[in-house]
DODOBA-201562 format. One record per residue (C-alpha): residue number from 1; residue in one letter; x, y, z. Coordinates in Angstrom, 3 decimals. Each point is the difference from the previous one (the first is absolute). Layout:
pos = NUM	code = a	x = X	y = Y	z = Z .
...
end
This chain:
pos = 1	code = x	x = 6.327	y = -7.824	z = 29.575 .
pos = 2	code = x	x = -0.366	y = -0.070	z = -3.744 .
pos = 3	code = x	x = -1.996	y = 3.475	z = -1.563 .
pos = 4	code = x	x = -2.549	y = -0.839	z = -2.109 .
pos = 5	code = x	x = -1.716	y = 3.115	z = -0.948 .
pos = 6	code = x	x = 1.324	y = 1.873	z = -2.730 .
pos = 7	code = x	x = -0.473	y = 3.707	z = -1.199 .
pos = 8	code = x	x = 0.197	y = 0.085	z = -3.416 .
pos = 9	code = x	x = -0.684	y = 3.197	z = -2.660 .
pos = 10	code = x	x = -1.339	y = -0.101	z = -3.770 .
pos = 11	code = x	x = 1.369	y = 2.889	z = -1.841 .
pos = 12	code = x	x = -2.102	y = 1.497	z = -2.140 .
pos = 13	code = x	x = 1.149	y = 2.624	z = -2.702 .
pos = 14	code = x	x = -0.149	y = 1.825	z = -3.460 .
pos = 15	code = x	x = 2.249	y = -1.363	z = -2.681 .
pos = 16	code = x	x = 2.678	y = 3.138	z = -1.731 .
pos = 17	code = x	x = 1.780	y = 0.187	z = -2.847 .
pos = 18	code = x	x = 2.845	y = 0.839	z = 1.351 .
pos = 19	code = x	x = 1.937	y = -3.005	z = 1.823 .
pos = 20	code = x	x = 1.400	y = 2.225	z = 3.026 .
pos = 21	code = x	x = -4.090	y = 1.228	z = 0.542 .
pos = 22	code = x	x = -1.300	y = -3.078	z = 0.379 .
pos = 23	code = x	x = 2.895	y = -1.596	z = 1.944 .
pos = 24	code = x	x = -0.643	y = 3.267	z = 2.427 .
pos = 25	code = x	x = -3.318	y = -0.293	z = 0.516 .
pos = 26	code = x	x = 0.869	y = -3.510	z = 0.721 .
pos = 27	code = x	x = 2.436	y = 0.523	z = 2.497 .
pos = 28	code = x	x = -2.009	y = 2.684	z = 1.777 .
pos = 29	code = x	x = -3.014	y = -2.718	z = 0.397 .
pos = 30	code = x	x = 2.360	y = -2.637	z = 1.550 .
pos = 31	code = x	x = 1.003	y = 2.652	z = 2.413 .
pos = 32	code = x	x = -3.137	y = 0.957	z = 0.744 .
pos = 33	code = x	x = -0.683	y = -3.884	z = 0.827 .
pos = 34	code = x	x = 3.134	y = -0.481	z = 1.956 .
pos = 35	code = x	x = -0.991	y = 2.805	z = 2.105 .
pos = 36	code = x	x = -3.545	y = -1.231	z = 0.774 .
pos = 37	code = x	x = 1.520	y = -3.148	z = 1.131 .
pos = 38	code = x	x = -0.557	y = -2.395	z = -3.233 .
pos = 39	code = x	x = 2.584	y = -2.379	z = 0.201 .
pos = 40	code = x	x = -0.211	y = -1.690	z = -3.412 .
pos = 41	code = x	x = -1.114	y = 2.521	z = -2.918 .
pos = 42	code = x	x = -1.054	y = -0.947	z = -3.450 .
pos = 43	code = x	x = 0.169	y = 2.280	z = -3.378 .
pos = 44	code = x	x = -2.039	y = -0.264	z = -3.483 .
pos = 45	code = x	x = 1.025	y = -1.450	z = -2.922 .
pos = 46	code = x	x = 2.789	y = 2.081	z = -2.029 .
pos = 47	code = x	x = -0.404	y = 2.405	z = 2.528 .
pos = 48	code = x	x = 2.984	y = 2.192	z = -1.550 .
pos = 49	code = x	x = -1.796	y = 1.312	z = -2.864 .
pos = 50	code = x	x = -3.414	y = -0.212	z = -2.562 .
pos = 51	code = x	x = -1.048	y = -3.033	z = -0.404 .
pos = 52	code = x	x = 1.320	y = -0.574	z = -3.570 .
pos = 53	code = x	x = -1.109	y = -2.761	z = -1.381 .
pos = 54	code = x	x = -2.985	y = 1.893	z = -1.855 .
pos = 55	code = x	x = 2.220	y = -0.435	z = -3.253 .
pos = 56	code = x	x = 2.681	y = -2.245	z = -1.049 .
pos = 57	code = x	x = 3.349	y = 2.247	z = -0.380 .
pos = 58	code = x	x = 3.316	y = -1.276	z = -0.470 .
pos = 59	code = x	x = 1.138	y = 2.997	z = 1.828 .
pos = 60	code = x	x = -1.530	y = -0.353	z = 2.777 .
pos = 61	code = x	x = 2.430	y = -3.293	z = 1.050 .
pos = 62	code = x	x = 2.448	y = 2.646	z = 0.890 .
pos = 63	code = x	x = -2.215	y = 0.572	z = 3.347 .
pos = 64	code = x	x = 0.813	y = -3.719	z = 1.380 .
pos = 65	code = x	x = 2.950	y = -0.115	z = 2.311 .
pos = 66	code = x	x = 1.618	y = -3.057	z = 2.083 .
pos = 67	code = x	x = -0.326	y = -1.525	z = 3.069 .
pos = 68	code = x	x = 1.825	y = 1.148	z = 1.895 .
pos = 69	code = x	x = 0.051	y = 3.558	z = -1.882 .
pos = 70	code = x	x = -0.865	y = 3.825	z = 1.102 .
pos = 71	code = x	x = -3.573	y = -0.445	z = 1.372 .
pos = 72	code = x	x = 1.106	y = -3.300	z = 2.212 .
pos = 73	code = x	x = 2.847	y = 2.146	z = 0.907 .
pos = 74	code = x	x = -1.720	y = 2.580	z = 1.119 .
pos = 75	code = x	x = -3.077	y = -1.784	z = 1.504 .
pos = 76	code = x	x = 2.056	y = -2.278	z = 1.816 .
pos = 77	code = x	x = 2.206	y = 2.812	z = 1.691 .
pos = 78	code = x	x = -3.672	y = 1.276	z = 0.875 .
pos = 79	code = x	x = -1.105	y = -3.340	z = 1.887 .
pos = 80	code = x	x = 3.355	y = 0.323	z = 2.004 .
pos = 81	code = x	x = -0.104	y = 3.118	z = 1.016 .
pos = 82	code = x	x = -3.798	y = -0.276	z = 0.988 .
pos = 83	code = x	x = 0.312	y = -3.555	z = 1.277 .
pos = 84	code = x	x = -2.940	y = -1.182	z = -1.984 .
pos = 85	code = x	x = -0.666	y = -2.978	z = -2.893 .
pos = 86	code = x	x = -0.692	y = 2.092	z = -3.626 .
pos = 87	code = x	x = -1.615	y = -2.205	z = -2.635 .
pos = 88	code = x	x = 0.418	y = 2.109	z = -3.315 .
pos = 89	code = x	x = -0.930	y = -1.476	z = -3.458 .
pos = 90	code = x	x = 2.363	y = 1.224	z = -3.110 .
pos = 91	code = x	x = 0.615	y = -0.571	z = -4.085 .
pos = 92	code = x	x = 2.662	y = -2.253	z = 0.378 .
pos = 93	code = x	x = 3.105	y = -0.517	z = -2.314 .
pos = 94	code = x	x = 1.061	y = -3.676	z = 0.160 .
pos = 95	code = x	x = 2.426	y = 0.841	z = -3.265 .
pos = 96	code = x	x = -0.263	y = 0.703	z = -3.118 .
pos = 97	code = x	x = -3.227	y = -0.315	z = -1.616 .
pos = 98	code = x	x = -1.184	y = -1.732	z = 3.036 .
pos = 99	code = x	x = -2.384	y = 1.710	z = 2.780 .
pos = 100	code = x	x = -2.259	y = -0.543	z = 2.609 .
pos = 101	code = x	x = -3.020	y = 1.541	z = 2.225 .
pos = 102	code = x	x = 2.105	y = -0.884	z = 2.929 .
pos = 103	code = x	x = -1.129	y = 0.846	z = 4.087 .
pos = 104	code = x	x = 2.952	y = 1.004	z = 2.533 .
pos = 105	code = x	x = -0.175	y = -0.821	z = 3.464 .
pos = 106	code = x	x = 2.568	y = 1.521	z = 2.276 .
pos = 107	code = x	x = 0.822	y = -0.550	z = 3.397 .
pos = 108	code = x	x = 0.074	y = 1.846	z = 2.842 .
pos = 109	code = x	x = 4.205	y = 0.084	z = -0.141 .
pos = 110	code = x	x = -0.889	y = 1.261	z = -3.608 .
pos = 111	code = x	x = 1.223	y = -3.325	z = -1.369 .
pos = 112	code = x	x = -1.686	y = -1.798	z = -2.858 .
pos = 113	code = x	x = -2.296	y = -2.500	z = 1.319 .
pos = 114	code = x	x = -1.145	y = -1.357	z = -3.326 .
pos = 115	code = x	x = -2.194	y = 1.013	z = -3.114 .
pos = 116	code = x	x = -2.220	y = -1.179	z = -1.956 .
pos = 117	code = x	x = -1.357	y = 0.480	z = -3.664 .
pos = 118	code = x	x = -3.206	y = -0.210	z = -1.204 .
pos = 119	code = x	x = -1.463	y = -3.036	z = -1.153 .
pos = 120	code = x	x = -2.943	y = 0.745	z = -1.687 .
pos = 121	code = x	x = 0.290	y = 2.746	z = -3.196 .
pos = 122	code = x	x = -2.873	y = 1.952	z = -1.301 .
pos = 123	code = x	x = -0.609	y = 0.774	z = -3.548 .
pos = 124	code = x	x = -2.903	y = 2.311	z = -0.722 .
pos = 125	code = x	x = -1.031	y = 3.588	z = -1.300 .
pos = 126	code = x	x = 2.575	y = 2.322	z = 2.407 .
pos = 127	code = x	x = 1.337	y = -2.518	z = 1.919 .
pos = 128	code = x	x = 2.662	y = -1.206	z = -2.688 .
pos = 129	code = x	x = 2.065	y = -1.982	z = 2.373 .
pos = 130	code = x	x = 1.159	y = -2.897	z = -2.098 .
pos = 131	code = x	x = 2.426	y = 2.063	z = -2.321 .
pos = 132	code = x	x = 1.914	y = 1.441	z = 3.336 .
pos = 133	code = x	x = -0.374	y = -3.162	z = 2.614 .
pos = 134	code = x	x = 1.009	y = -3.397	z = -0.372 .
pos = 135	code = x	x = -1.791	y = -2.065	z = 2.169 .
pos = 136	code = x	x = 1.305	y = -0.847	z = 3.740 .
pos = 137	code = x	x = 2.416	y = -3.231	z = 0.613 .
pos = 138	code = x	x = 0.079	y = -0.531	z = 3.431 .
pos = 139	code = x	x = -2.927	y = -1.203	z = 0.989 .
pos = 140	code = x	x = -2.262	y = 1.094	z = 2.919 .
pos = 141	code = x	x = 2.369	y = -0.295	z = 2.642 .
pos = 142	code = x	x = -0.551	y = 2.308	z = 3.204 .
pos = 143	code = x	x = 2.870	y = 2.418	z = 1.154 .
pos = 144	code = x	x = 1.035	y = -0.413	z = 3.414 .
pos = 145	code = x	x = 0.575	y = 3.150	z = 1.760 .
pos = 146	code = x	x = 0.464	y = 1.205	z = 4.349 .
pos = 147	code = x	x = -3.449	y = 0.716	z = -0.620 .
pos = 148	code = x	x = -2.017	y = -2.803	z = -1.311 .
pos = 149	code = x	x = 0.264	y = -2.464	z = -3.076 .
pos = 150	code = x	x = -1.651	y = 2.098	z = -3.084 .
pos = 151	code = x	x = -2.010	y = -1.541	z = -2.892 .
pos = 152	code = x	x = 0.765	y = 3.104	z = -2.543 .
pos = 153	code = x	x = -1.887	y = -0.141	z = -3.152 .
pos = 154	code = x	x = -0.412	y = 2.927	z = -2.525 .
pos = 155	code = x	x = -3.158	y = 1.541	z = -1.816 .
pos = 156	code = x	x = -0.968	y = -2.577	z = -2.571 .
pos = 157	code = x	x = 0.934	y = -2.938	z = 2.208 .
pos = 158	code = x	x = -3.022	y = 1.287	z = 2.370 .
pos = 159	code = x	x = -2.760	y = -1.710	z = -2.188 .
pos = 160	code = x	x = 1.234	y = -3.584	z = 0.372 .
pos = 161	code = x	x = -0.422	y = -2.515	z = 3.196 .
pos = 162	code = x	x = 2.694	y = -1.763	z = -0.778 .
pos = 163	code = x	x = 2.838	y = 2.804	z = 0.367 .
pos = 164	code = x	x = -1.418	y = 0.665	z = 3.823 .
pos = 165	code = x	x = -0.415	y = -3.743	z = 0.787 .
pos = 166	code = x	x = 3.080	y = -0.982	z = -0.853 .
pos = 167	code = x	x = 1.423	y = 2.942	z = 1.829 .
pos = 168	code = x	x = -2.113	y = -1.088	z = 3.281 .
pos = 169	code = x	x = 1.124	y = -3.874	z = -0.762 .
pos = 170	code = x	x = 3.772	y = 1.184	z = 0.178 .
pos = 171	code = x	x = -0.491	y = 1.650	z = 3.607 .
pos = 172	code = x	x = -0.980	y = 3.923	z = -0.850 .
pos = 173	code = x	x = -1.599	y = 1.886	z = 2.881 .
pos = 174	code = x	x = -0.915	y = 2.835	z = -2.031 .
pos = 175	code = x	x = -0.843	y = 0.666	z = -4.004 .
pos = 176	code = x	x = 1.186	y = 3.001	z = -1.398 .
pos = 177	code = x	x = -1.203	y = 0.999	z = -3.180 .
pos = 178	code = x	x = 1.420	y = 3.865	z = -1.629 .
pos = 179	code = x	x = -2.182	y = 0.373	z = -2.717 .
pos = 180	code = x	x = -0.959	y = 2.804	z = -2.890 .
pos = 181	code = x	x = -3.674	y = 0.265	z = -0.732 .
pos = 182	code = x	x = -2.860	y = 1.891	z = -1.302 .
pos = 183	code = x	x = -2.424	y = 0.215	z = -2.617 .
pos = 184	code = x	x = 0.685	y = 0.821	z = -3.224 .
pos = 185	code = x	x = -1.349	y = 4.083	z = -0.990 .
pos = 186	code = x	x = -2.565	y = -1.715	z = -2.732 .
pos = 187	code = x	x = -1.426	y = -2.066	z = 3.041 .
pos = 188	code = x	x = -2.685	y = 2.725	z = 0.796 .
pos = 189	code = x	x = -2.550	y = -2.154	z = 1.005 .
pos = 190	code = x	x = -0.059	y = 0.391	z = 3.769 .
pos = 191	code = x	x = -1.721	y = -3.661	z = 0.666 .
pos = 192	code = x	x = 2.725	y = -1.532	z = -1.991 .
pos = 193	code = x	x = 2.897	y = 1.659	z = 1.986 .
pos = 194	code = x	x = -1.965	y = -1.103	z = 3.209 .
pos = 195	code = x	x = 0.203	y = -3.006	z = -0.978 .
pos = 196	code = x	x = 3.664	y = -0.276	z = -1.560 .
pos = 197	code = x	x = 1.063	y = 1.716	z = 3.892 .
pos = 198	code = x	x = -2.455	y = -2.442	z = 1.469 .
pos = 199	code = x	x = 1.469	y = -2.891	z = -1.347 .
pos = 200	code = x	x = 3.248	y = 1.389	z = 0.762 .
pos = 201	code = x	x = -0.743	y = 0.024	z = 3.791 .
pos = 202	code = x	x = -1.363	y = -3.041	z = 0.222 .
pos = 203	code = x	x = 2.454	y = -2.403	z = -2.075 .
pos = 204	code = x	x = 2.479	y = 1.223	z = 3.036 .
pos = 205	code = x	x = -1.783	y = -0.038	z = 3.178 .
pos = 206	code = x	x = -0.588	y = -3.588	z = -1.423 .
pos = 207	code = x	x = 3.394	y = -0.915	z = 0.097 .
pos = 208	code = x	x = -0.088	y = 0.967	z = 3.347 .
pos = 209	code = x	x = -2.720	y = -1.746	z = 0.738 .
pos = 210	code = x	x = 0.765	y = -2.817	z = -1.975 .
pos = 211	code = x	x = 3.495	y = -0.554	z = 1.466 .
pos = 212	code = x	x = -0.439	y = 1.699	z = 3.613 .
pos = 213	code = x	x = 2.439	y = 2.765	z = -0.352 .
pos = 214	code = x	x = 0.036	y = 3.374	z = 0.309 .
pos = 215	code = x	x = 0.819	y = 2.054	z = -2.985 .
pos = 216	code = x	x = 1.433	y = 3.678	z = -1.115 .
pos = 217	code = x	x = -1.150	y = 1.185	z = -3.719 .
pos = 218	code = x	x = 1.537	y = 3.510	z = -1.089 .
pos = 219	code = x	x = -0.996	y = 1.509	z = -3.187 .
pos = 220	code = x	x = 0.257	y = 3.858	z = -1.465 .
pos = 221	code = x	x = -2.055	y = 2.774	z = -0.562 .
pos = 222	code = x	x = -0.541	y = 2.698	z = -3.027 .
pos = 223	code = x	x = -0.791	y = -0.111	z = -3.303 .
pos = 224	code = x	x = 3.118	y = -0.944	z = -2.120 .
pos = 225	code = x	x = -0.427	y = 1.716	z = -3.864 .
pos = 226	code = x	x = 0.324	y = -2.951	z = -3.041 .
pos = 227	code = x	x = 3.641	y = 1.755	z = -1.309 .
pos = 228	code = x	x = -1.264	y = -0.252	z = -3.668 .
pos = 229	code = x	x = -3.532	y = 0.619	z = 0.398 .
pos = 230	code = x	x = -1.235	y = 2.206	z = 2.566 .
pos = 231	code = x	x = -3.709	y = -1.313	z = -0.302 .
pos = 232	code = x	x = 1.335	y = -2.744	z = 1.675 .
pos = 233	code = x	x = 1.470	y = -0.777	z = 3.496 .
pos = 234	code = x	x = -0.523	y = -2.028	z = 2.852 .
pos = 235	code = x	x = -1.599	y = 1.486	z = 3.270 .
pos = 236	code = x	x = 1.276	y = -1.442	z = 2.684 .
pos = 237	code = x	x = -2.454	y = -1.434	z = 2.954 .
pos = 238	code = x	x = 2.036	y = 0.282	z = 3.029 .
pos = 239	code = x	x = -1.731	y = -1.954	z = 2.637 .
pos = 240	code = x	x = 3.462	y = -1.681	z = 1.566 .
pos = 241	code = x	x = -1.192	y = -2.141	z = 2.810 .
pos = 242	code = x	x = 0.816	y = -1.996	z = 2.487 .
pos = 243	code = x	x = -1.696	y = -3.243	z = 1.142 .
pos = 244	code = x	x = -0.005	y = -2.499	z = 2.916 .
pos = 245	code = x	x = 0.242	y = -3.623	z = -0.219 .
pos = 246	code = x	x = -3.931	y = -0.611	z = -0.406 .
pos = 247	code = x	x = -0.277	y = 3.160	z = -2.684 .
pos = 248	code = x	x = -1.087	y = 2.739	z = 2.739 .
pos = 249	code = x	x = 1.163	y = 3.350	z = -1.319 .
pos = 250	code = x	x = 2.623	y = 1.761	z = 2.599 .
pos = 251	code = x	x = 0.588	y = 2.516	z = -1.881 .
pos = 252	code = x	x = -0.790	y = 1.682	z = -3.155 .
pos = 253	code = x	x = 1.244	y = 2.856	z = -2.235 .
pos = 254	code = x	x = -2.178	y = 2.414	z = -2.181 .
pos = 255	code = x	x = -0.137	y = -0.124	z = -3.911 .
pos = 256	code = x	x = 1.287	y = 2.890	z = -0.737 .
pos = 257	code = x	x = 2.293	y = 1.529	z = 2.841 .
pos = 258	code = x	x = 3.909	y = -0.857	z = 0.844 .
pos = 259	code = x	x = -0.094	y = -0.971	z = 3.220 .
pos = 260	code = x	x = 1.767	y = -3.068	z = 2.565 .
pos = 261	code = x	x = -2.195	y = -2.718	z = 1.757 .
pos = 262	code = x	x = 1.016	y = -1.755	z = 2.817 .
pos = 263	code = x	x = -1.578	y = -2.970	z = 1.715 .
pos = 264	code = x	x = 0.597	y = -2.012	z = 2.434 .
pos = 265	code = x	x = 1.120	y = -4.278	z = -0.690 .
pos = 266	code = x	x = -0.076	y = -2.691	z = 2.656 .
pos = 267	code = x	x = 1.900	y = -2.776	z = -1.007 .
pos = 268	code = x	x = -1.273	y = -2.169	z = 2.619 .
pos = 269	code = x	x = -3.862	y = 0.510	z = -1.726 .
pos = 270	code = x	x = 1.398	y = -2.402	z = -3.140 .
pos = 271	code = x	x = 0.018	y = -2.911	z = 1.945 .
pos = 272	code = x	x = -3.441	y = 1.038	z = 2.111 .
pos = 273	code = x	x = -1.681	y = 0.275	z = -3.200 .
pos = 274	code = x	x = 1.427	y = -2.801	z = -1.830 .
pos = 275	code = x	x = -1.256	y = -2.571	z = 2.870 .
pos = 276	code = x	x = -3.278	y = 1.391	z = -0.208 .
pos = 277	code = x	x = -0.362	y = -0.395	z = -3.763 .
pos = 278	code = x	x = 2.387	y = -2.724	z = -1.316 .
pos = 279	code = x	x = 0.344	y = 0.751	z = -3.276 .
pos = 280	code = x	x = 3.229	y = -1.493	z = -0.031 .
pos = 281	code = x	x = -0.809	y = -2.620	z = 1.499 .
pos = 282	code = x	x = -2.857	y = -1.392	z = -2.520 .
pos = 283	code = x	x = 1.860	y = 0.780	z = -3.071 .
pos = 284	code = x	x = -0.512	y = -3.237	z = -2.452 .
pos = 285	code = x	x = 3.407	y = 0.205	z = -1.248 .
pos = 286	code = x	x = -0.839	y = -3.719	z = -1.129 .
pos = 287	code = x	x = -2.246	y = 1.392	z = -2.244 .
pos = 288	code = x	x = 1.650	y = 3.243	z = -1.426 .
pos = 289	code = x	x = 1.557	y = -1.338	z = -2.893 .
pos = 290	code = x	x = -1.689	y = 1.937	z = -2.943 .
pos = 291	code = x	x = 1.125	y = 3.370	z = 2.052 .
pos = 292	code = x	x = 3.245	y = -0.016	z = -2.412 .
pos = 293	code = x	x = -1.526	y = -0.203	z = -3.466 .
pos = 294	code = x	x = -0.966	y = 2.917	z = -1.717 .
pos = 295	code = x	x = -3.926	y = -1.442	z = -0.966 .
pos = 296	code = x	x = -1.334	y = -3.076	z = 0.629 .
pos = 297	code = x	x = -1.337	y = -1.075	z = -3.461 .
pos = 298	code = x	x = -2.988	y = -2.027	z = 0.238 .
pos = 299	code = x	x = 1.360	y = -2.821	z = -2.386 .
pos = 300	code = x	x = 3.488	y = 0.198	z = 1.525 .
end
């Protein structure tokens, strides 16, 4: 008879400067997972170092690697040897002058399941994204793995509908989103970062509300220094989460601390929840044509 229920473990961490740090700390919180059962384990956006987009640096290209490359290598020896599904994101290097915000997923055998690369690209104050990542090219296709068919999207991507619907429309059973987050050092006032995390919660537990499917968020912790201007910095909000398919919180992490969250998923509850609120059902996809412009214009 099939197994449904799933353990599955957000890893929540710190970003280093040095590559071999992070990547440690990494590995130490998917073995922390693996023994506690999780069977599927997701990390945080560019989870081997800072976060580095706070400038635009030429120099900084030289952290991107390829797919496969050392981390996949490594990770993927991990998810053999521990027998679980690893879902990493990295700075990819497509070639020259070309790169990507690109999700792994390994399999259990420590074979590449698939990846994806991030769709949607920020451009604001410290998140710089735009001069390192071009934007993602195949689509929001699920990743089939032993485990379950995952909808990965990454950071940015988690403020748009669209990225998780067509992700549930294409067969996911769960949404994945690593992500890198936090207010900004000048954001001081403490009702505006309650409502920037707020906002933040919400926008995702809606997906999973929206689509009736469980979801895993993992984002960092720490305050990571502006490299040209201390006064500056982003402090990270923590806060990695995971969801079931009607929103309920199963389990949460704190804002500040590293730490691994585990949680229960029952497959079986997708379908459940889905009969009792059709969503899918009552979509008027007759009527969804001016979903793919960028502003309907009142004149045309």
């Amino acid at each position: 008879m099939k197994n449904n229920k799933i353990k599955v473990a957000v890893v929540q961490q710190a970003g280093y400067a040095k590559y071999e740090k992070s990547l440690q700390v990494s590995v130490l919180g998917i073995q922390e997972a693996a023994a506690k059962g999780a069977q599927l384990i997701l990390l945080q956006e560019l989870h081997t170092g800072f976060y580095f987009c706070q400038v635009e640096d030429v120099r900084l290209f030289a952290k991107a690697e390829t797919i496969p490359g050392p981390t996949t290598e490594r990770l993927a020896a991990l998810a053999a040897e521990l027998n679980v599904v690893i879902v990493a994101s990295l700075f990819e290097k497509r070639a020259p002058g070309l790169y990507h915000n690109t999700a792994v997923v390994l399999e259990k055998n420590g074979t590449l399941a698939g990846i994806y690369r991030k769709m949607h690209i920020p451009e604001d104050p410290g998140f710089y994204e735009k001069f390192y990542f071009t934007p993602g090219d195949l689509g929001f296709t699920p990743i089939t793995t032993s485990i379950a068919r995952l909808g990965v999207l990454v950071c940015w991507d988690q403020w748009y509908p669209e990225g998780a619907r067509l992700m549930a429309l294409s067969g996911a059973e769960i949404l994945l989103y690593p992500t890198a987050i936090g207010w900004g050092t000048l954001d001081a006032d403490p009702e505006e970062r309650q409502r920037q995390q707020q906002a933040w919660f919400t926008i995702q537990r809606a997906h999973a509300i929206a689509n009736g499917l469980p979801i895993m968020v993992a984002n960092r912790i720490g305050v990571e220094v502006h490299p040209e201007n201390s006064a500056l910095g982003i402090e990270f909000w923590g806060s990695s989460f995971i969801a079931g398919p009607q929103g309920e919180i199963l389990a949460e992490a704190s804002l500040d601390q590293a730490e691994v969250v585990i949680a229960e998923i029952d497959k079986a509850r997708i379908e459940n929840v889905r009969c009792g609120w059709p969503f899918l059902r009552d979509r008027r996809i007759d009527a969804y044509d001016g979903i793919v412009k960028r502003y309907i214009d009142k004149n045309g």
